[in-house]
C-alpha positions in Angstrom: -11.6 382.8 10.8 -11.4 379.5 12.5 -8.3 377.2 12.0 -8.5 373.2 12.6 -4.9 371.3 13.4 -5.3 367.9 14.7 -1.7 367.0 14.5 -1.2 367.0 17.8 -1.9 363.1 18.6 -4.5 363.4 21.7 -4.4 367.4 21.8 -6.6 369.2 19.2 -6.1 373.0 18.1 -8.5 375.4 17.5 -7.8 379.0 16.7 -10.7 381.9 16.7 -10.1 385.5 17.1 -6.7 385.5 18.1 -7.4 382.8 21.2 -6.3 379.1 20.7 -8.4 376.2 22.8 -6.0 373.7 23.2 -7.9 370.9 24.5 -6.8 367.5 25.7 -9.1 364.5 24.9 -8.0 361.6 27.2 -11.6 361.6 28.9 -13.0 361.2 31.2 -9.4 361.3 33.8 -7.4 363.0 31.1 -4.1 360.9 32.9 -1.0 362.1 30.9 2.4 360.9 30.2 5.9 361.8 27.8 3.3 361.6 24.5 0.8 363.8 25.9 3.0 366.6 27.3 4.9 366.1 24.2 1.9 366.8 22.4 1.1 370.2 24.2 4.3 371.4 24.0 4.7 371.3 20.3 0.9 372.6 20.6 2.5 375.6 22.2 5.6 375.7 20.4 3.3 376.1 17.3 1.1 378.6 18.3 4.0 381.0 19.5 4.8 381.5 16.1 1.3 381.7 14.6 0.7 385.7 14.5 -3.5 384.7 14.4 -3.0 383.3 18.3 -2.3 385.8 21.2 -3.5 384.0 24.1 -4.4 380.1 24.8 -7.3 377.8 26.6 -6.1 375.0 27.8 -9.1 372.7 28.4 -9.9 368.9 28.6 -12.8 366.6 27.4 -14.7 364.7 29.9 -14.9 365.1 34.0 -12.2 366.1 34.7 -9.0 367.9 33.7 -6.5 366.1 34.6 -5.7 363.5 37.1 -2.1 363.5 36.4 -0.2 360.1 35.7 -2.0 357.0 36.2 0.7 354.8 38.4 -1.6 351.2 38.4 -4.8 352.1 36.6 -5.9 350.8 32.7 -4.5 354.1 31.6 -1.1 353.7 32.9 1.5 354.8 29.7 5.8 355.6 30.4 6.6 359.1 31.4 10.0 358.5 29.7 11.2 357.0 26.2 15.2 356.6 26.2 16.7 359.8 27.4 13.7 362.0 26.9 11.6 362.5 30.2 7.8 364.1 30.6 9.7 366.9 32.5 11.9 367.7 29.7 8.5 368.2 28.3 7.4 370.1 30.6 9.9 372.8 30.7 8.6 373.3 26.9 5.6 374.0 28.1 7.0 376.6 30.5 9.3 377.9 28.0 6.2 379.0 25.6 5.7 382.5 25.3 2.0 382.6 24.7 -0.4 383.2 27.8 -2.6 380.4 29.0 -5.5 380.5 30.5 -6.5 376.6 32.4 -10.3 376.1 32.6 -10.5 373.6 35.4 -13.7 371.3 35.7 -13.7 368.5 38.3 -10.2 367.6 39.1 -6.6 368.8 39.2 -4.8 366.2 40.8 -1.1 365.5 41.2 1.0 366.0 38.0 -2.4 367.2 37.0 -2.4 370.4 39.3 1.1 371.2 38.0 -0.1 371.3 34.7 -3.0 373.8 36.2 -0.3 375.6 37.5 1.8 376.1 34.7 -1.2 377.9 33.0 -0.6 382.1 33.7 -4.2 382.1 35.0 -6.6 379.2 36.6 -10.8 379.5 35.7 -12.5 376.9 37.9 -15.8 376.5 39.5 -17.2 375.0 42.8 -17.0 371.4 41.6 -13.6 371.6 40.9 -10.6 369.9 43.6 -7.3 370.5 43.3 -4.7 368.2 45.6 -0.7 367.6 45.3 -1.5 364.1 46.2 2.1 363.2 46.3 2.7 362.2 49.8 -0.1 360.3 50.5 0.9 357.9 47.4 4.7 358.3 49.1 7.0 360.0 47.0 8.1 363.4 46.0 5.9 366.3 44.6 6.6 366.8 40.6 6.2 369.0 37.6 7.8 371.7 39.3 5.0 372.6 41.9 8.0 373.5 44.0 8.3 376.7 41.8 4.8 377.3 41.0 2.5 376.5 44.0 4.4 378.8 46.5 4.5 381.5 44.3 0.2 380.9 43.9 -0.7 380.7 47.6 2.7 381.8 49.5 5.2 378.9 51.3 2.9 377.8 54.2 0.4 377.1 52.4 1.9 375.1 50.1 3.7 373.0 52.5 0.6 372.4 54.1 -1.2 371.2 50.9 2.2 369.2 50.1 2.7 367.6 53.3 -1.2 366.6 53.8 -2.0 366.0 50.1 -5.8 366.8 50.9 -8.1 368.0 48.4 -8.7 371.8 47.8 -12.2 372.2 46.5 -13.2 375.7 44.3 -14.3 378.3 46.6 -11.1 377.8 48.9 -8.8 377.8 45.8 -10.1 380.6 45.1 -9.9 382.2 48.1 -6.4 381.4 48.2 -5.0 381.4 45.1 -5.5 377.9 43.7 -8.0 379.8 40.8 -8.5 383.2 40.0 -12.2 382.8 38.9 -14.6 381.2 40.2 -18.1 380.0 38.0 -20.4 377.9 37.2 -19.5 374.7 35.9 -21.2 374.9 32.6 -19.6 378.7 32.4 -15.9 377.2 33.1 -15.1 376.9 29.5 -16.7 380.3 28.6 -15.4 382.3 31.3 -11.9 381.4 30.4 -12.0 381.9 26.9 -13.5 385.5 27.7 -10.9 386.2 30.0 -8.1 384.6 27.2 -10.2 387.5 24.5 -9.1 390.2 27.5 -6.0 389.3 27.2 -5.5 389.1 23.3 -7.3 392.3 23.0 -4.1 394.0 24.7 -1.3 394.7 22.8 0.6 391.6 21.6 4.1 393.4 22.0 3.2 394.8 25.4 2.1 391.8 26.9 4.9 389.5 25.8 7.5 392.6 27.5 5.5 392.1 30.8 5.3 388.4 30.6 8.6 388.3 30.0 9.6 390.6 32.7 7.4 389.0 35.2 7.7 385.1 34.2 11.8 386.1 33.8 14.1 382.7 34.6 10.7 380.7 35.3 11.8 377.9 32.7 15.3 377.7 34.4 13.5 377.7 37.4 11.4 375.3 36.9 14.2 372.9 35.1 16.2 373.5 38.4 13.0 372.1 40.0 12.1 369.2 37.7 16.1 367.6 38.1 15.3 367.9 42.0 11.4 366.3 41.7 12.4 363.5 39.4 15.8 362.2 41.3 13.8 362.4 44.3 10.5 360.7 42.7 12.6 358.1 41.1 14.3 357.1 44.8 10.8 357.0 46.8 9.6 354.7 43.5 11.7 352.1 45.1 10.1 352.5 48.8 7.9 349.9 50.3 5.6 353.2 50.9 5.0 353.8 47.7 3.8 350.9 47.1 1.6 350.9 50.0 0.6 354.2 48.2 -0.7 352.9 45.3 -2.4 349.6 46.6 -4.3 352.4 49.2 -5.4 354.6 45.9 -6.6 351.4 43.4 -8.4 349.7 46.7 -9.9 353.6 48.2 -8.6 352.7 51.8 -6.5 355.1 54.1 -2.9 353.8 53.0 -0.7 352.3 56.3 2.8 353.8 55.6 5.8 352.3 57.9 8.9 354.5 56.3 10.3 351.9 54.5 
């Protein structure tokens, strides 16, 4: 049986023998902001009480899946509406109690790699580059990468990927934790959705237990996080490096940062 829900403005549902592919259609960069992570959170929300879905695919249309916000580009949208913030959003997503499985073609980049991260489980292929970008636009890391990437490839590594922002393509990620499968390009989408079918072939109630008991306070964790990111993002906004940041990025030229 196969289930169509477009209500999800730029996110599409599909579920099919137990597995949801949740796929974002913002090609080919896949930027997000407050309506798209809105979007996949009540995506989530929804299938967590659907008894047909026991695990999820998050995927993307086009190149890439997902280069994170767009701060100067044509697809620049807000990442906040009144009160409501696209981390608020966020801890949604991390609050969901259904498994995800990411299948990661060309890039993860930025807000876009902590959207990888929130996944349980990262498919990728060679193609594929994952960067926290952050400090070379000059400001603060976000969507709670300071929870998730240490716990992925262990605290030096993270500061060194945090502290350079350089680019991570598939075969290191794999080799240290960025991914935990490694294929083909044309077998990204495939080899995620088989190892989502693993998954929902266990038993629902067991798994749920152990991702419960392993995930524990992750959403507190991560909201903890998110307060920190944002304050800190929304200061180094104001910075003449950040600026310099984003002039660097739109013109592809080494940025010139004076810590002002």
């Amino acid at each position: 049986m196969e289930q169509h829900d477009p209500r999800y403005g730029d996110v599409s549902v599909t579920v099919r023998e137990l597995v949801a592919t949740v796929e974002i259609h913002r090609p080919p960069n896949n930027h997000f902001d407050l309506a798209l992570i809105e979007s996949l959170a009540d995506a989530f929300e929804a299938l967590d009480e659907d008894p047909a879905c026991r695990a999820i695919v998050l995927c993307s249309e086009g190149k890439h899946f997902c280069a994170g916000a767009d701060f100067g580009g044509v697809d620049r949208r807000p990442i906040a509406s009144g009160e409501r913030h696209l981390y608020d959003e966020a801890v949604r997503l991390f609050s969901a109690r259904t498994p995800v499985v990411a299948a990661v073609q060309g890039a993860a980049i930025g807000g876009g790699l902590g959207l990888a991260m929130a996944a349980d489980f990262r498919v990728a292929c060679p193609e594929a580059r994952f960067a926290a970008n952050f400090a070379r636009l000059g400001f603060h890391h976000g969507f709670a990468l300071t929870v998730t990437l240490p716990a992925a490839v262990g605290q030096q590594r993270a500061l060194e990927l945090l502290y350079t922002g350089r680019r991570v393509p598939g075969e290191e990620a794999l080799r240290i934790g960025l991914c935990d499968r490694l294929v083909p390009v044309e077998r990204v989408r495939e080899e995620a959705l088989a190892l989502a079918s693993e998954i929902a072939a266990s038993a629902p109630l067991a798994v749920a237990s152990i991702r419960e008991t392993m995930r524990g306070d992750l959403a507190a964790r991560v909201r903890a996080a998110t307060d920190r990111e944002r304050a800190e993002q929304e200061r180094l906004n104001r910075t003449e490096d950040f600026r310099e940041g984003v002039r660097a990025t739109a013109e592809r030229r080494e940025p010139r940062f004076t810590g002002r």
